[in-house]
C-alpha positions in Angstrom: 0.0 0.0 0.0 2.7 2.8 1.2 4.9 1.5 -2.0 1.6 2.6 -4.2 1.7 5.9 -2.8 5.4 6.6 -3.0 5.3 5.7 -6.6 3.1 8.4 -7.3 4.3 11.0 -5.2 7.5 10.2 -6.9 6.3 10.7 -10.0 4.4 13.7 -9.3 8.1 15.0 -8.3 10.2 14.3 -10.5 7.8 15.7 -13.6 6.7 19.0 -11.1 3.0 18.3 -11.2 1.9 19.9 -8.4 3.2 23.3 -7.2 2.4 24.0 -3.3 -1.0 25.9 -3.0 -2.2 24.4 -6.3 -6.1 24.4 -6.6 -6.6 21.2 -8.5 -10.1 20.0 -9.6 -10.3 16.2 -9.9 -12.0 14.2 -12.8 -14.5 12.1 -10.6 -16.4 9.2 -13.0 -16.5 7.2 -9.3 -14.5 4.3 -11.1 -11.7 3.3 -9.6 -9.1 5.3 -11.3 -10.8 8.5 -9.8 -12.1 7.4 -6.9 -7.9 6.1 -5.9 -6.9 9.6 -7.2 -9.3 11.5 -5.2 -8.4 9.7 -2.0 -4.9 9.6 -2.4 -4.9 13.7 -3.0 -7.2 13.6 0.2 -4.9 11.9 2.7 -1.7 13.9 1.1 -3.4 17.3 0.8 -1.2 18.6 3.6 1.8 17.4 2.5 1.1 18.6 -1.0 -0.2 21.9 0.3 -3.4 21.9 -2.4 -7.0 23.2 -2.6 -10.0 20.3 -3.5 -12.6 19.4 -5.5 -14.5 17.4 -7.3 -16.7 17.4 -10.2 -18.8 14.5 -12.1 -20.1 15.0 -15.9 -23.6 12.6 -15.2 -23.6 11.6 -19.5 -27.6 10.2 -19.1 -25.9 7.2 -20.9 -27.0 4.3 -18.5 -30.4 5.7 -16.8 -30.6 4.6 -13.2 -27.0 3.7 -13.1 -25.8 7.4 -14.3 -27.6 8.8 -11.4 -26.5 6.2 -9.2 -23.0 7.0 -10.2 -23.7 10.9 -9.7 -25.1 10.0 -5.9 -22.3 7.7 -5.0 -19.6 10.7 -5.9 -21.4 13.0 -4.3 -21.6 11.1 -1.0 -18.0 10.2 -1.5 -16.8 13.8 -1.1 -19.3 14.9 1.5 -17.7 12.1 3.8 -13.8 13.4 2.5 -15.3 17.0 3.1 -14.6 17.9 -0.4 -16.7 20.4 -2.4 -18.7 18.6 -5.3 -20.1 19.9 -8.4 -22.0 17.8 -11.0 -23.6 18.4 -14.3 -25.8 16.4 -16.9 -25.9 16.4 -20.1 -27.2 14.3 -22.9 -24.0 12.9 -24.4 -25.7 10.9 -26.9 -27.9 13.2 -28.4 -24.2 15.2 -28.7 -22.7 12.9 -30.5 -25.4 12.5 -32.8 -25.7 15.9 -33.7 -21.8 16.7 -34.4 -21.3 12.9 -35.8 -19.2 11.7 -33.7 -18.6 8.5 -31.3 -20.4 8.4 -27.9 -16.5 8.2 -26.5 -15.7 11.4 -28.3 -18.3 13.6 -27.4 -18.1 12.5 -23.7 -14.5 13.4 -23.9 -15.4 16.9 -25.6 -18.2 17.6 -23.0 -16.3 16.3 -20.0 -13.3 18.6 -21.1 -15.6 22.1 -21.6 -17.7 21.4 -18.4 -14.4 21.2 -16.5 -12.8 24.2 -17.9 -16.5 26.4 -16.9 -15.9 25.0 -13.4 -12.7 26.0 -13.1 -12.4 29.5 -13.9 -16.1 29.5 -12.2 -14.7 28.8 -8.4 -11.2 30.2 -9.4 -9.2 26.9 -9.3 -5.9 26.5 -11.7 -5.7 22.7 -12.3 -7.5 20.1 -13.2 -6.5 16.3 -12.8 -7.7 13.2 -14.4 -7.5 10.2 -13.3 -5.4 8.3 -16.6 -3.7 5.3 -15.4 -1.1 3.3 -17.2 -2.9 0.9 -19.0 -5.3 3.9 -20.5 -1.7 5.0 -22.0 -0.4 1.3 -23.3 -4.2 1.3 -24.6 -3.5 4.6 -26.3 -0.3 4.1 -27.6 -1.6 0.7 -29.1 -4.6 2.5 -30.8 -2.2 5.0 -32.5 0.2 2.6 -33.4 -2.0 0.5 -35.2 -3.6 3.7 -37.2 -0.2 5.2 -38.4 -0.5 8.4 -36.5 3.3 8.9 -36.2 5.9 9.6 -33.3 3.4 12.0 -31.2 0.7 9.0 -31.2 2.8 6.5 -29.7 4.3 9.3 -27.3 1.0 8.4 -25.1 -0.7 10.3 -23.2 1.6 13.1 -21.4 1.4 13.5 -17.9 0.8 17.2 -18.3 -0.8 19.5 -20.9 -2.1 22.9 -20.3 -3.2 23.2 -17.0 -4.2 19.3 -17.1 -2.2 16.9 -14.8 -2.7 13.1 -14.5 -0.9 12.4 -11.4 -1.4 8.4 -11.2 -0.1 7.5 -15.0 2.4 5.9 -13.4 0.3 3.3 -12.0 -1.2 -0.2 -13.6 -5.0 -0.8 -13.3 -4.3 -3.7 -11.3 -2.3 -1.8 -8.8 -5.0 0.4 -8.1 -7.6 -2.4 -7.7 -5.4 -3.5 -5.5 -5.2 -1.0 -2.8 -8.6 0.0 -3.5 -9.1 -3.6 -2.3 -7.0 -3.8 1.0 -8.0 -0.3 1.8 -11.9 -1.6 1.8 -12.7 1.7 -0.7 -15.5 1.2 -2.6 -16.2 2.3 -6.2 -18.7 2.2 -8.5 -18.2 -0.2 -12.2 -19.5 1.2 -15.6 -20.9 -1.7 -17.3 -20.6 0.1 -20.7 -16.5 -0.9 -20.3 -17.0 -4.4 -20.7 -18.6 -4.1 -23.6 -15.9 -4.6 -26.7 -17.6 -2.6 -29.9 -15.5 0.4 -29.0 -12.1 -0.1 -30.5 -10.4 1.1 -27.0 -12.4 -1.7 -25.1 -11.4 -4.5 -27.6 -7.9 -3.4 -27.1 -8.4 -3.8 -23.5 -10.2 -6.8 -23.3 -8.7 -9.0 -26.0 -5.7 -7.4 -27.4 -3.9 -6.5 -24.1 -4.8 -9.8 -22.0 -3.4 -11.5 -24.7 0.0 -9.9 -24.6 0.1 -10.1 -21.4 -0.4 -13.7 -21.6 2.2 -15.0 -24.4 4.7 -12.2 -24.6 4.9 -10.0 -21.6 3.3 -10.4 -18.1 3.7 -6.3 -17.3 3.2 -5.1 -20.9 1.8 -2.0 -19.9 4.8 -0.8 -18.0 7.3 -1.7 -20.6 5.0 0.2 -23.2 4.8 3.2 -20.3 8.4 3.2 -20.3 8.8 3.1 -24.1 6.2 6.0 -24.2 8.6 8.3 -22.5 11.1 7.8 -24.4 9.1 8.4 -27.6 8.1 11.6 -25.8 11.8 13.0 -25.0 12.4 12.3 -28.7 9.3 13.8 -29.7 10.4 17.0 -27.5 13.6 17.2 -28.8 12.5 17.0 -32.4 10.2 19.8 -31.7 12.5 22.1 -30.3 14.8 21.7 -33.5 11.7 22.7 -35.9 10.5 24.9 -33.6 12.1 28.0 -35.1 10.4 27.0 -38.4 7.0 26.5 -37.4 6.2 28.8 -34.3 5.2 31.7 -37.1 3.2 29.5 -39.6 -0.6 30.1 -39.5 -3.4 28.7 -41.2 -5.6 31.8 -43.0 -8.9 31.0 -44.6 -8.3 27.4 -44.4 -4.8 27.6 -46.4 -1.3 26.4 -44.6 1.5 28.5 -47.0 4.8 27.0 -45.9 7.5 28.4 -47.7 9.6 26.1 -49.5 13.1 27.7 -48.7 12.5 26.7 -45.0 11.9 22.9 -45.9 15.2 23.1 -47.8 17.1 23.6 -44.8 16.2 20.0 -43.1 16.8 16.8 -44.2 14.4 13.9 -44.7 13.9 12.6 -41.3 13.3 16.3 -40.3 11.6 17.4 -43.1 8.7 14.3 -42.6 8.4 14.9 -38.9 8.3 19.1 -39.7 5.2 18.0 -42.6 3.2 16.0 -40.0 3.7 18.3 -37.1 2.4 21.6 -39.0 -0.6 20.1 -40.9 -1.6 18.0 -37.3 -1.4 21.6 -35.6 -3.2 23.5 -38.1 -5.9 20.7 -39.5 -7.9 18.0 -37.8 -7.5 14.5 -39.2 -4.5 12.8 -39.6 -2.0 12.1 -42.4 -0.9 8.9 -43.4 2.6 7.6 -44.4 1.3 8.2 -48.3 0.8 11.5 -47.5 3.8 12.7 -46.2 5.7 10.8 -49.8 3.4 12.8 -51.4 4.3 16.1 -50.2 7.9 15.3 -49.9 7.5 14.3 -54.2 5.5 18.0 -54.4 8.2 20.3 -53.4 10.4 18.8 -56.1 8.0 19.0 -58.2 6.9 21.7 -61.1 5.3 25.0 -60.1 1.4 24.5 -60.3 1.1 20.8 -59.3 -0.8 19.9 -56.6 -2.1 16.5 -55.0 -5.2 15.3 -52.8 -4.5 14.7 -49.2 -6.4 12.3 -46.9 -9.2 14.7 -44.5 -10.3 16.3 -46.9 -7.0 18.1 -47.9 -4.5 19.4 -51.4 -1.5 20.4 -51.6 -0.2 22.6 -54.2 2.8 23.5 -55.4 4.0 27.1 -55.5 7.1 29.3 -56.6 7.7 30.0 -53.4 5.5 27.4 -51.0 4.2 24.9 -50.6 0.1 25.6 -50.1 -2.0 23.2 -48.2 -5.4 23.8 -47.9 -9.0 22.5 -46.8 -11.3 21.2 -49.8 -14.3 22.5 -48.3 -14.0 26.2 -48.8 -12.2 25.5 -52.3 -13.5 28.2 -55.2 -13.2 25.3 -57.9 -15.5 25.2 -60.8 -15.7 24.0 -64.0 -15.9 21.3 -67.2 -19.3 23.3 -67.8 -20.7 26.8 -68.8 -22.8 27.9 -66.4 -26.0 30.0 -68.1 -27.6 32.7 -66.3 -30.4 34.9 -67.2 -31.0 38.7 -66.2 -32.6 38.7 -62.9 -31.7 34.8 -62.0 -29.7 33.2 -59.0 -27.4 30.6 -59.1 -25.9 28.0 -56.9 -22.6 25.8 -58.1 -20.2 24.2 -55.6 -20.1 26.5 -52.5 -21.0 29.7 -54.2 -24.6 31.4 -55.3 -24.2 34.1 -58.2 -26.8 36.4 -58.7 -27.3 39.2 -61.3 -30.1 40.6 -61.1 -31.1 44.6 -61.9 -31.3 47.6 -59.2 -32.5 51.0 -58.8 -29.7 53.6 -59.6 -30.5 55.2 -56.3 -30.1 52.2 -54.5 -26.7 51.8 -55.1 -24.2 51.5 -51.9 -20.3 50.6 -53.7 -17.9 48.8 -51.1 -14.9 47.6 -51.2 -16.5 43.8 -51.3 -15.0 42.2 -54.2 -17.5 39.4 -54.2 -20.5 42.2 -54.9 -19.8 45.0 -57.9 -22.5 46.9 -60.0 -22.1 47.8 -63.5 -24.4 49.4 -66.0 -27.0 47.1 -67.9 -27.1 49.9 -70.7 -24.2 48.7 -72.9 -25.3 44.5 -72.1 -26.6 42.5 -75.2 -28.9 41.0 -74.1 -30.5 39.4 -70.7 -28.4 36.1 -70.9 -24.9 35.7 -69.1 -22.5 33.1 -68.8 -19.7 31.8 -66.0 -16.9 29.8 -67.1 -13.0 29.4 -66.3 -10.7 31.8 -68.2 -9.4 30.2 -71.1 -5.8 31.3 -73.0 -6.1 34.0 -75.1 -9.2 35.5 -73.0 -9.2 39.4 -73.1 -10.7 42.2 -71.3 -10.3 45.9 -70.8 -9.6 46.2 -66.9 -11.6 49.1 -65.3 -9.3 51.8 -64.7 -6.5 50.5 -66.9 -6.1 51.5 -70.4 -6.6 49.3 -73.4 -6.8 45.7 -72.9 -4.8 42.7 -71.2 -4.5 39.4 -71.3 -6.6 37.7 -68.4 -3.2 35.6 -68.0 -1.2 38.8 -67.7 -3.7 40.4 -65.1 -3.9 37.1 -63.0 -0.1 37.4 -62.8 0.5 40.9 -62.2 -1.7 40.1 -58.7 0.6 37.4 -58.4 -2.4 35.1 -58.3 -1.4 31.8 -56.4 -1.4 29.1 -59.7 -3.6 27.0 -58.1 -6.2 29.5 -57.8 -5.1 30.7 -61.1 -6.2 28.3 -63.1 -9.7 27.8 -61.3 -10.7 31.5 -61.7 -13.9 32.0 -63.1 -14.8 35.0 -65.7 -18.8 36.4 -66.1 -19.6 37.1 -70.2 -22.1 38.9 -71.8 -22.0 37.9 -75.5 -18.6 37.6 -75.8 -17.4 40.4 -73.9 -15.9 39.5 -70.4 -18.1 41.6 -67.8 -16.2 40.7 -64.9 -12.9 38.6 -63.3 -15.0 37.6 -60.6 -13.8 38.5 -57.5 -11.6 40.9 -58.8 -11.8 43.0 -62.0 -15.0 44.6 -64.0 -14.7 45.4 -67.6 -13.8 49.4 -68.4 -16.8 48.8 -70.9 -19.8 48.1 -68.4 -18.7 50.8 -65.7 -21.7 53.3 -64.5 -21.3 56.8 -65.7 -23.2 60.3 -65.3 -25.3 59.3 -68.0 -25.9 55.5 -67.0 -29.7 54.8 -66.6 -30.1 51.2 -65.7 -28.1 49.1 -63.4 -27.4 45.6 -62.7 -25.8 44.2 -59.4 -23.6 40.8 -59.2 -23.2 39.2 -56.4 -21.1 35.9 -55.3 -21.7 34.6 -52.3 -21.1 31.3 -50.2 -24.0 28.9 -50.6 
């Protein structure tokens, strides 16, 4: 019992978990894990010197059992004269409407609700109750999908203001004194089951080790997490220079190419992974990062689909990756549009439809421009892509240029270059949309009818 303790006050030393007059909020699900941590912060709260409490996130997962769960914590912490706070929401219902798994969303909900509480009573920390088999089950999980040297870091025994004091410790271990110490806690039935992928590596894969390869598996794989971690540090601490300024802005990760010259492959695949896993959600796979690697060698205006939803593209001077979602792409087809019509294609709705002179209010929007419907053909407009050899006369520019030639003097990323769409009346180009009208459609003193065109997201 005292050797259980020691190793976690040990480990709570050497990594500085716990400053003196820390106000630490504890996870409490009333499983064991929680209930040990709770306990064990209870009896050393002197020498620790720390403010307590306790809150439960009630998920309405398991009816009668979710509020016998909520009752038995509070109880727990009225007889250890600890301050509890509890909260229910629908987890399920969550998860449904954001698509994700039950596990997620709990996770999601668990982590806001604690973060509220916090600032709500003025605490600074907040501790979960991880153990070390949660962290071999983690680093299992992440091995198996590919996620790279951060996955099968584990989970870290401090993030943020986060702390997971009893990481150190084996389930068994805890069972164990929970055992000879007569504490009671309460068993989620739900963790038994094995159709989440965590549980089946809990249940099947794990036992199994332990019983043809390695009786204390999730030790060695604890120790073997640290040292993935200290590698992972020092790794990040060599790119850190070259990725602390590098932003994503309107979905779109420019990394400039000059920078990934300066490391070398090893480098240069951890550098990829580490800015795209910061700056996007989903995770690349080993395909991907060869595929970015080929990219920057490649011509300027080349470009290749990620996994989640991503492309990369080739630049002069970057490399561009960038979400799909928001992408102004368009076009093996004309798009025909009356005089007074709306239209919606991929993300975007274009309207053109006429105004009253008086109405008129110009911006500086370049997605909404007015020009005058006394010089148009007729009522029927088309969108299409520029095509070589397209000309227009650019409003306040003399004579005419090239759309090429105008796309390039606004140094016009290539990518987004060769998607860009034009607006024609007849044959005239009206508008470069999103940038340029035609010198020949511009309202004057003696314009009498107007026409407004708008682009907009759909």
């Amino acid at each position: 019992m005292k050797k259980t303790e020691q190793k976690v006050l040990k480990f709570i030393d050497e990594h500085s978990l716990i400053p003196k007059g820390s106000k630490i909020l504890v996870a409490l699900s009333g499983g064991p894990d929680s209930v040990f941590l709770l306990c064990f912060l209870k009896k050393y709260q002197k020498r620790l010197s720390v403010s307590i409490s306790a809150f439960h996130l009630n998920h309405m997962l398991r009816g009668k059992d979710a509020s016998g769960d909520e009752q038995f914590c509070k109880h727990l912490c009225s007889s250890l004269n600890i301050p509890f706070y509890s909260v229910k929401k629908n987890v399920k219902q969550y998860a449904q409407n954001k698509k994700i798994s039950i596990e997620e969303a709990g996770r999601i909900l668990r982590y806001s609700e604690l973060n509220k509480l916090l600032k709500k009573i003025g605490f600074d920390t907040i501790a979960t109750a991880h153990n070390c088999d949660d962290n071999a089950e983690t680093v299992l999980l992440n091995l198996i999908k590919g996620t790279g040297l951060k996955g099968i870091s584990g989970i870290p025994e401090k993030r943020d203001n986060i702390i997971r004091p009893i990481l150190v410790l084996p389930k068994k271990e805890i069972l164990k004194y929970l055992e000879l110490n007569k504490i009671k806690f309460r068993i989620d039935s739900s963790n038994l089951e094995i159709d989440f992928e965590r549980n089946f590596i809990r249940h099947i894969l794990l036992p199994a080790i332990r019983s043809k390869l390695n009786p204390s598996v999730e030790n060695a794989i604890f120790n073997s997490s640290m040292n993935f971690r200290s590698l992972y540090s020092f790794l990040l601490n060599s790119t850190n220079n070259l990725t602390k300024d590098i932003t994503t802005k309107d979905s779109s990760l420019n990394i400039p190419l000059n920078r990934l010259s300066e490391l070398n492959g090893e480098l240069l695949t951890f550098y990829l992974k580490e800015l795209i896993d910061r700056n996007f959600s989903g995770n690349l796979t080993f395909k991907d990062i060869s595929s970015l690697k080929s990219l920057i060698y490649k011509q300027t205006g080349r470009s290749d689909n990620l996994s989640s939803g991503l492309t990369a593209y080739k630049e002069r001077n970057d490399l561009i990756i960038k979400e799909n979602k928001n992408s102004f792409v368009y076009t093996k087809k004309d798009i025909q549009l009356n005089l007074g019509e709306e239209k919606t294609f991929e993300n975007y709705t274009l309207s053109i439809k006429p105004v009253d002179i008086a109405a008129i209010t110009p911006g500086k929007e370049k997605s909404r421009e007015f020009i005058s419907a006394d010089n148009i053909l007729d009522a029927k407009f088309v969108v299409r892509n520029w095509k070589d050899g397209d000309i227009f006369f650019p409003l306040g520019m003399k004579g005419t240029k090239k759309i090429s030639d105008f796309l390039n003097g606004l140094k016009i990323p290539s990518h987004k270059k060769k998607n860009q769409l034009v607006l024609l009346n007849g044959n005239r180009i009206v508008w470069v949309i999103g940038y340029r009208l035609d010198d020949r459609f511009k309202i004057t003193k003696d314009t009498k009818q107007v026409v407004e065109l708008c682009l907009k997201s759909a």
